[in-house]
SEVEXFI-676273 format. One record per residue (C-alpha): y, z, x; residue in three letters. Coordinates in steps of 0.25 Angstrom, whole numbers, padded with zeros to 4 digits, always signed. Layout:
YZXala;...
% end
This chain:
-0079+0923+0451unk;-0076+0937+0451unk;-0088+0940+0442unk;-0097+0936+0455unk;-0107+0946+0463unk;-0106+0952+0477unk;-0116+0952+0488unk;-0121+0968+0488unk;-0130+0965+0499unk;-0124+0958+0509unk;-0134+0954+0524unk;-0130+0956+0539unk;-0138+0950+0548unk;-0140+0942+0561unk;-0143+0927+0562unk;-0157+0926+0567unk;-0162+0937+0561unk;-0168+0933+0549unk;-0154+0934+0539unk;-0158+0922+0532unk;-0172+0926+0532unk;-0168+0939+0525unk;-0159+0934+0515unk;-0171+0921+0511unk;-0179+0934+0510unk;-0169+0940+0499unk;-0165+0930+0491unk;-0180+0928+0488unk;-0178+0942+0480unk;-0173+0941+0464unk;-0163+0952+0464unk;-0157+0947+0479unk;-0148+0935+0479unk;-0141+0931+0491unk;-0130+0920+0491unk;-0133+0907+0493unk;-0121+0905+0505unk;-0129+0909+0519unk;-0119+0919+0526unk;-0106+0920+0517unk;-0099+0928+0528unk;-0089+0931+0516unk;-0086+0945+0525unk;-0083+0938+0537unk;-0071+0933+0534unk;-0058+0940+0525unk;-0058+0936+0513unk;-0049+0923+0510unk;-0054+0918+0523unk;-0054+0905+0526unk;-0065+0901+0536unk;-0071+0888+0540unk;-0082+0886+0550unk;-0088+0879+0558unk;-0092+0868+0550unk;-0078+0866+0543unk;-0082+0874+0529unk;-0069+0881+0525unk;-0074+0895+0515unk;-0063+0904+0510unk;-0068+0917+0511unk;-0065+0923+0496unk;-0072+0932+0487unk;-0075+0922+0477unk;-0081+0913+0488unk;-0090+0926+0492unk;-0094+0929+0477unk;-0097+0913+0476unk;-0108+0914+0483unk;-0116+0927+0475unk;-0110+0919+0462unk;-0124+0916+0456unk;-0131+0932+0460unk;-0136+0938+0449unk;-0147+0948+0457unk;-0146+0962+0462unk;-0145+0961+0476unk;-0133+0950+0480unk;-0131+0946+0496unk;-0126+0937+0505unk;-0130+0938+0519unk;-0119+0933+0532unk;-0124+0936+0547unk;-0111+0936+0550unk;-0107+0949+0545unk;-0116+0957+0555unk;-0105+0952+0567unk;-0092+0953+0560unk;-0086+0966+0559unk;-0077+0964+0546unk;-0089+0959+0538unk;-0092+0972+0534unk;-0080+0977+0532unk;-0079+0966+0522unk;-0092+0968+0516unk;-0089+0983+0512unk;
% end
């Protein structure tokens, strides 16, 4: 799966502010895809994590799983959008 593409746009934002709005909006474009998983929140966590939620779903948290998700992009502009980000002070360190 090494062969897969990265996000090079990747959207902060709030909830209630119109995030999913913004990112129906996008996908609508030809050369903008955005992956299929609502909120990744790949840079939450360190890599290799293992998380499960609230609703007993365990992820492991690798770099394959990420690239899963953008698998399929073959536009210009690839994103993945996480509300989550804008709160957590590692996220960005992460992303860069």
């Amino acid at each position: 799966m090494s062969k897969s593409k990265l996000p090079n746009f990747i959207i902060f934002g709030s909830s209630k502010s119109g995030f999913t709005s913004l990112c129906n909006y996008l996908v609508q474009h030809p050369d903008i895809f955005i992956s299929k998983k609502k909120e990744p929140n790949f840079f939450l966590y360190d890599e290799g994590s293992i998380i499960t939620d609230q609703k007993g779903k365990t992820t492991f948290y690798t770099i394959d799983w990420y690239k899963y998700w953008f698998r399929k992009a073959q536009e210009k502009a690839i994103g993945e959008a996480s509300v989550s980000y804008i709160a957590n002070e590692q996220a960005p360190i992460r992303i860069k």
